[in-house]
C-alpha positions in Angstrom: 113.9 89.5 36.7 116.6 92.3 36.9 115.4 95.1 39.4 116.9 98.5 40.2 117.2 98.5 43.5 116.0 96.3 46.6 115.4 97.9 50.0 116.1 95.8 52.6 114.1 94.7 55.7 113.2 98.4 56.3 109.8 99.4 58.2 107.3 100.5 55.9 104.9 103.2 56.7 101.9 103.4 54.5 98.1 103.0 54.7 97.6 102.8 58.8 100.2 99.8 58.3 104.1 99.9 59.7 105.7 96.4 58.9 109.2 95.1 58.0 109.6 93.9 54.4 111.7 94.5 51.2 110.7 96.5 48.6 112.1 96.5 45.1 112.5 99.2 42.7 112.0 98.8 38.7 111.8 101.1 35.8 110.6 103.6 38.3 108.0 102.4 39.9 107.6 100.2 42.7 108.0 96.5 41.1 107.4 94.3 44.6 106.7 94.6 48.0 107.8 91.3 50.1 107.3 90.8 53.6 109.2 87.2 53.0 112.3 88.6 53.6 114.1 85.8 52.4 112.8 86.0 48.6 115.2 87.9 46.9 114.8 88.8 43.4 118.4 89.8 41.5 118.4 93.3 42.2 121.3 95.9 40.9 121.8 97.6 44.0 121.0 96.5 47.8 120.4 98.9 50.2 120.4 97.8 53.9 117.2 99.5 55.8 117.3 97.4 59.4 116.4 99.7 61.6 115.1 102.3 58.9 111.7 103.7 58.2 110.8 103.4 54.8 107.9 106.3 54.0 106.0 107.5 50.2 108.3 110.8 49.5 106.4 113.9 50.8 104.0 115.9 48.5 104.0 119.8 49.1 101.5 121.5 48.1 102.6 124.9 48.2 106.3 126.1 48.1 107.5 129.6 46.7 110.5 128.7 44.9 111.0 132.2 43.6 111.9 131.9 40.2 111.4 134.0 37.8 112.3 137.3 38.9 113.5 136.6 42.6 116.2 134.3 42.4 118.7 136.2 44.7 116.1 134.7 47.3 116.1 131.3 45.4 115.6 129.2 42.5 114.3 126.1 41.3 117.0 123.9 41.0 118.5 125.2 44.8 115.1 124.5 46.3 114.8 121.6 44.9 117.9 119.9 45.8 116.9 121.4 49.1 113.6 119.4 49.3 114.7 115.6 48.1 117.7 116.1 50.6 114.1 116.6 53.3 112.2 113.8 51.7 109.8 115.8 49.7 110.1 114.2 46.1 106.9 116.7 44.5 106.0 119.8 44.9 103.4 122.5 44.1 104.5 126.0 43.6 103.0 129.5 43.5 102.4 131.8 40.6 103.4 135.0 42.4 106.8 135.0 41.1 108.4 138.1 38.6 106.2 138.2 36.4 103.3 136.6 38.4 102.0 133.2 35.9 98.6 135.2 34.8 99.1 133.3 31.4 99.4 130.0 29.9 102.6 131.1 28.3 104.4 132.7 31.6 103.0 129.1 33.6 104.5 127.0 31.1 107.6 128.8 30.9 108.2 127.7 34.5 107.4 124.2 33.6 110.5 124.4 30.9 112.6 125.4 33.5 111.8 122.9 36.2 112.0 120.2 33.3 115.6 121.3 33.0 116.7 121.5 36.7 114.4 120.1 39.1 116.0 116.8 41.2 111.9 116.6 42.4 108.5 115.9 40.7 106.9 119.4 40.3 103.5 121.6 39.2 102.5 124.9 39.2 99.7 126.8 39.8 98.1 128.8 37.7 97.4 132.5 38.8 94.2 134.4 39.2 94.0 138.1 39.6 91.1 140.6 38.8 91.2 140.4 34.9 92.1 137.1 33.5 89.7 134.8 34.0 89.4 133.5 30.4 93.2 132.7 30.8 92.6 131.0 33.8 89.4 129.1 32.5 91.9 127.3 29.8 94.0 125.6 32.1 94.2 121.9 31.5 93.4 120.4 34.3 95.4 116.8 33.6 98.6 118.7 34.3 98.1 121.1 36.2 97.9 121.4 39.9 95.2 124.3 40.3 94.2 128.0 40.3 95.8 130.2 43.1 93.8 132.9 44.4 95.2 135.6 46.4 92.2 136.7 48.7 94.9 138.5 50.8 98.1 140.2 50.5 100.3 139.4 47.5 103.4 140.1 45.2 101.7 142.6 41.8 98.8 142.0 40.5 98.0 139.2 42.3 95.4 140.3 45.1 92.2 139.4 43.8 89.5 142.1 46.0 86.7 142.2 43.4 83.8 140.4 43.9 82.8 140.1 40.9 85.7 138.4 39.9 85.5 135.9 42.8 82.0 135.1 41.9 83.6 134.5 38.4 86.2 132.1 39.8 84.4 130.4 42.0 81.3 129.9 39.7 83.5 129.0 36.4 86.4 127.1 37.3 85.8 123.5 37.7 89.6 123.3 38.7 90.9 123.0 42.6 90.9 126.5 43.8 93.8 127.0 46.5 93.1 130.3 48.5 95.3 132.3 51.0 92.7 134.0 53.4 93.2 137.4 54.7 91.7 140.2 55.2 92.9 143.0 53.1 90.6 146.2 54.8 91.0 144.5 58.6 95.2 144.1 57.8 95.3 147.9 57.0 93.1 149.3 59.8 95.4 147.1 62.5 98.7 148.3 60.8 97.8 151.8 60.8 96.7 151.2 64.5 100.3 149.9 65.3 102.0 152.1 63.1 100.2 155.6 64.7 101.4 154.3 68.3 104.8 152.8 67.1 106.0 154.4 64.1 108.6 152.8 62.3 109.2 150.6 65.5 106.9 148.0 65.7 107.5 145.0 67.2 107.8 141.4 65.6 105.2 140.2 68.5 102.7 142.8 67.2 102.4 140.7 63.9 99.8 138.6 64.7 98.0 141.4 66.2 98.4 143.1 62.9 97.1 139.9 60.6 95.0 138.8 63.6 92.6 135.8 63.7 89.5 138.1 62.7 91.7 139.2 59.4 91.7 135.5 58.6 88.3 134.4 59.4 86.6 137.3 57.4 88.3 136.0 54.2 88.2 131.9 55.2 84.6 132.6 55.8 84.1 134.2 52.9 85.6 131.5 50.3 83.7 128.8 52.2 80.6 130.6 51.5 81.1 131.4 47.7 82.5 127.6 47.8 79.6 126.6 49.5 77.4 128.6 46.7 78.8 127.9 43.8 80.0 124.2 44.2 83.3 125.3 43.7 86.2 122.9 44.4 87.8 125.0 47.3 91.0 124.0 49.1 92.3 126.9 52.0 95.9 127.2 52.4 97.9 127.6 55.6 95.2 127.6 58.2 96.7 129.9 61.7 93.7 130.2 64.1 91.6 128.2 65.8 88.5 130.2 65.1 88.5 129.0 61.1 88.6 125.1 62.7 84.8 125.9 62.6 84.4 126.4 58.9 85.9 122.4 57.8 84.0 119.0 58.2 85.6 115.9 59.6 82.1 113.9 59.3 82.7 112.4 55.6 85.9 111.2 53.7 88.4 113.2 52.0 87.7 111.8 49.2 83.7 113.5 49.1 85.0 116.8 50.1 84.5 120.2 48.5 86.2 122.1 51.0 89.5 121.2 52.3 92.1 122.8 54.1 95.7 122.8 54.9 98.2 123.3 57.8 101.8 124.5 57.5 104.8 123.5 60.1 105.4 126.6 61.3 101.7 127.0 62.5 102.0 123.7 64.2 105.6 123.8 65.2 106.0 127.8 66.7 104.1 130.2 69.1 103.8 133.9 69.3 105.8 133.7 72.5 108.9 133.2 70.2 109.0 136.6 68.6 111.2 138.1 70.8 113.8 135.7 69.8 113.4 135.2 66.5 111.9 138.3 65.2 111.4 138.3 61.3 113.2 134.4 60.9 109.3 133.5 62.4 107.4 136.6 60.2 104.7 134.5 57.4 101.2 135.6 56.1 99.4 134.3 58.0 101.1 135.2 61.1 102.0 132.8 63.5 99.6 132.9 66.6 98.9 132.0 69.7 99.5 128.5 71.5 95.9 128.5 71.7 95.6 128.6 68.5 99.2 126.4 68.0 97.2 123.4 70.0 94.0 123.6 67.7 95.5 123.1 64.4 97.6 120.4 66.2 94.0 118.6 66.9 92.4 119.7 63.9 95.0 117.2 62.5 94.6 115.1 64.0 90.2 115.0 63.8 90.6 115.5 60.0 89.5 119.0 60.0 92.6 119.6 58.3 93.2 117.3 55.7 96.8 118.3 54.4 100.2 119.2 56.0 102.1 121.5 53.8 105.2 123.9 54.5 104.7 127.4 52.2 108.5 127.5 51.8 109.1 131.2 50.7 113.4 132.3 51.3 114.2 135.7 51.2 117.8 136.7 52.1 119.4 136.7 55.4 120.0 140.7 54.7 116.1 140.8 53.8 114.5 139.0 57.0 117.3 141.3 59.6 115.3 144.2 58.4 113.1 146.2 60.8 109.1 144.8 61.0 107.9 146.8 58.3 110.6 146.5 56.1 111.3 142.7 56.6 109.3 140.5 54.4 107.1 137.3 55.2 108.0 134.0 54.5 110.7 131.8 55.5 112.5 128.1 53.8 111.2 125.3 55.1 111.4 121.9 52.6 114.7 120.7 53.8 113.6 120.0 57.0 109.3 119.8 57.0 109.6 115.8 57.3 112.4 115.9 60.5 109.9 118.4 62.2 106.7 116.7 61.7 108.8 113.4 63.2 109.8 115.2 66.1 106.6 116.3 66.8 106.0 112.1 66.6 108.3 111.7 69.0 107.2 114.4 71.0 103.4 112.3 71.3 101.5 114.9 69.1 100.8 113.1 66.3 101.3 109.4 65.2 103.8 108.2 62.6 100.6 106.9 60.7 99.4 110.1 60.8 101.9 112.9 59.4 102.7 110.3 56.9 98.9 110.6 56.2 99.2 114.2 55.8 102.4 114.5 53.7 101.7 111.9 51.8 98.6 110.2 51.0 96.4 113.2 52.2 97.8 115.3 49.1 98.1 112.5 46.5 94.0 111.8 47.3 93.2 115.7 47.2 94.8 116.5 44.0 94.0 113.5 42.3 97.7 112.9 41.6 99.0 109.7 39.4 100.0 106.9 41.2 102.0 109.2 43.7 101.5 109.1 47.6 101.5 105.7 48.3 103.8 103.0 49.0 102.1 100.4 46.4 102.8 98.3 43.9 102.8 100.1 40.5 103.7 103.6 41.7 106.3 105.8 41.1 109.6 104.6 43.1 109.3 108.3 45.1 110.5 106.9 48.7 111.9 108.3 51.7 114.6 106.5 53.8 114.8 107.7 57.5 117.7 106.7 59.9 117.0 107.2 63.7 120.2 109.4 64.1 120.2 112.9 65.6 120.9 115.5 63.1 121.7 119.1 64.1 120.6 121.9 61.8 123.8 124.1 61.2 124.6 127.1 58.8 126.9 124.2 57.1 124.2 122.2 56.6 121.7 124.2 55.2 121.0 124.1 51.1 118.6 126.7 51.1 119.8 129.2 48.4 119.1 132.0 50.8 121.2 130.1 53.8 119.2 130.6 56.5 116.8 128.4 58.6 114.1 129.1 61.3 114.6 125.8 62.7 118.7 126.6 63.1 120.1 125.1 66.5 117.6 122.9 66.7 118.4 119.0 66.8 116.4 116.7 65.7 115.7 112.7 66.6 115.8 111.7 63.0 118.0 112.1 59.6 117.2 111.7 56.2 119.0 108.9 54.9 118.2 108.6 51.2 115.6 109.5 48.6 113.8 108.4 45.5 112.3 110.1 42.9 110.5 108.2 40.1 113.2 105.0 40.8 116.2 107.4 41.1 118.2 107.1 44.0 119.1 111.2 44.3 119.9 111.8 47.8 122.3 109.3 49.7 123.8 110.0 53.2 124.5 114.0 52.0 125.2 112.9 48.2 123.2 113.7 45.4 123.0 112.1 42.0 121.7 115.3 39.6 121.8 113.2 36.4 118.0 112.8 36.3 115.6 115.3 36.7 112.3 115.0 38.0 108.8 114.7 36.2 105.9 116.8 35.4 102.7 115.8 38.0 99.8 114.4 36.4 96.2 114.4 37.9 93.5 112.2 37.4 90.9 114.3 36.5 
């Protein structure tokens, strides 16, 4: 039988297993996996992997790609190129773009668009705001990824402070809620605080004094307990503190949760300590914390009080980000290079291979229900990550972020991206891309 491709003789990393074996590639989906690495079927194309780790592409579930509205920051088909050339081959994006998805017409608008452009699988979330919960209530929950809830700051109409309509969400939607969890009242207090003894001068480092760790715990608290009341499916976004480690259960299996939560690269990669070099390159909601707080999530990983490992890749413009602290916005890119810092970190003895390919990965397939996605097994989708052990610098030149910046610029790290798949395709190949085929709509088994 004809096949598409054969890897060859690569490691495969899947399932708490790392062994040598070919894999083969058919109509899209994974065909064979062979540890007999003399049976060869009559592939198309061979492509050597001795000395390569073979992973499942990496699911993000949460990415602001900015378009509608904001595509001077970015856009769909930029970011996406962006991501396959970092080995993510899905992602989830946010509804808070110009004008924020609040209907089923605006959400699938941006599904057209990603159907036209997109090298990567893709969904979107649907968006919730005080008055349109009967829109939200008639999203189909086969093809969609979830409902995003703002209980923090956000772009329009997007915060969602009535607690009424919470109750509403929480106790009508039998979709996956995704939450971002500040504080609105405690973020205002601080920043007038800062802003009475500073003025227009406050300091990057006084960010996570601003959104501090009480800002987040108020509102993480709070969602677990409506969760907690109404049944609701609740998954938190970008965890930053230590203290919210408390609210998450690592006693039963992901797969029986209610309540899960997710960790972003930047909270497990950078420190407050940085600020003072990087400034507003190192500025997300939530902020960026303490090492304390650094070296908590980094366990909570690892004990499974986290579940997920996300990035919340959000450009703005080089211009934007050199602005003074109150002026310069939050959010930085970070797809084209999530799986290369998560490896380092390997490298570096914080986590195990088996485990960030656990929480790119599988983690995310299991906790969206996603079709046959995650995994390297036979049947799936061909969506496959080759990684060379090669040093690869991050360089202005090498950046494919629309808005051309990087918070990880001058850093070097152990590992490159070599090539990746998506659904079969071979679209990223030692810095090439093939942009013939576009990636597909995300299905959920639900």
């Amino acid at each position: 039988m004809k096949t598409d491709f054969l890897i060859k003789g690569a490691t495969v990393v899947n399932e708490g297993k790392q062994q040598v074996a070919n894999v083969y590639i058919a109509n899209s989906r994974i065909f064979k996996i062979s540890t007999n690495l003399d049976q060869q079927l009559e592939p198309i194309e061979t492509i050597n992997g001795t000395g390569k780790l073979l992973l499942p592409g990496v699911i993000d579930d949460q990415v602001h790609f900015r378009e509608p509205g904001l595509t001077q920051k970015a856009e769909i088909a930029t970011e996406a190129k962006a991501a396959v050339a970092g080995g993510v081959t899905s992602f989830m994006e946010m509804p808070n773009t110009i004008p924020n998805a609040l209907t089923q017409k605006l959400l699938q608008d941006k599904y057209d668009r990603a159907a036209e452009v997109s090298l990567a699988n893709y969904s979107f979330y649907m968006g919730a705001s005080n008055n349109n919960l009967d829109e939200v209530l008639t999203t189909n929950p086969k093809d969609v990824c979830g409902v995003k809830v703002f209980m923090g700051s956000s772009t329009g109409n997007m915060l969602v402070d009535k607690q009424a309509t919470l109750e509403g969400i929480f106790g009508e939607c039998e979709m996956l809620i995704a939450t971002h969890c500040e504080d609105e009242q405690t973020i205002r207090n601080n920043t007038k605080i800062f802003k009475e003894k500073y003025g227009h001068d406050i300091p990057f480092s006084a960010h996570p004094k601003i959104r501090n760790a009480e800002a987040c715990y108020i509102s993480s608290s709070k969602a677990v307990e409506l969760a907690t009341k109404t049944g609701a499916r609740l998954h938190i976004l970008h965890l930053s503190t230590a203290k919210e480690m408390s609210l998450f259960r690592n006693d039963i299996p992901l797969k029986n949760k209610k309540i899960t939560a997710e960790a972003c690269v930047h909270h497990l990669w950078f420190d407050e300590s940085q600020y003072d070099t990087k400034g507003a390159f190192i500025k997300w909601n939530p902020a960026v914390k303490s090492i304390a707080d650094r070296d908590a999530i980094r366990a909570a990983v690892n004990s499974n009080l986290i579940d997920v490992i996300a990035t919340d890749h959000a450009p703005h413009t080089f211009k934007e980000k050199s602005l003074d602290y109150v002026r310069a916005p939050s959010g930085g890119p970070l797809v084209q290079h999530v799986l290369l810092a998560m490896l380092q970190m390997v490298d570096q003895g914080i986590f195990t291979l088996d485990k960030i390919v656990e929480k790119l990965c599988h983690a995310p397939a299991d906790l969206f229900n996603v079709v046959d996605r995650g995994y390297i097994r036979e049947g799936y989708y061909a969506d496959l990550v080759l990684v060379n052990k090669s040093d690869f610098s991050v360089t202005k030149s090498n950046i494919l972020y629309k808005c051309g910046w990087s918070p990880f610029e001058g850093t070097t790290f152990n590992n490159t991206i070599d090539s990746t798949f998506v659904n079969g395709i071979l679209v990223y190949n030692k810095g090439n891309f093939n942009e013939e085929n576009k990636g597909s709509r995300l299905l959920f088994n639900r």
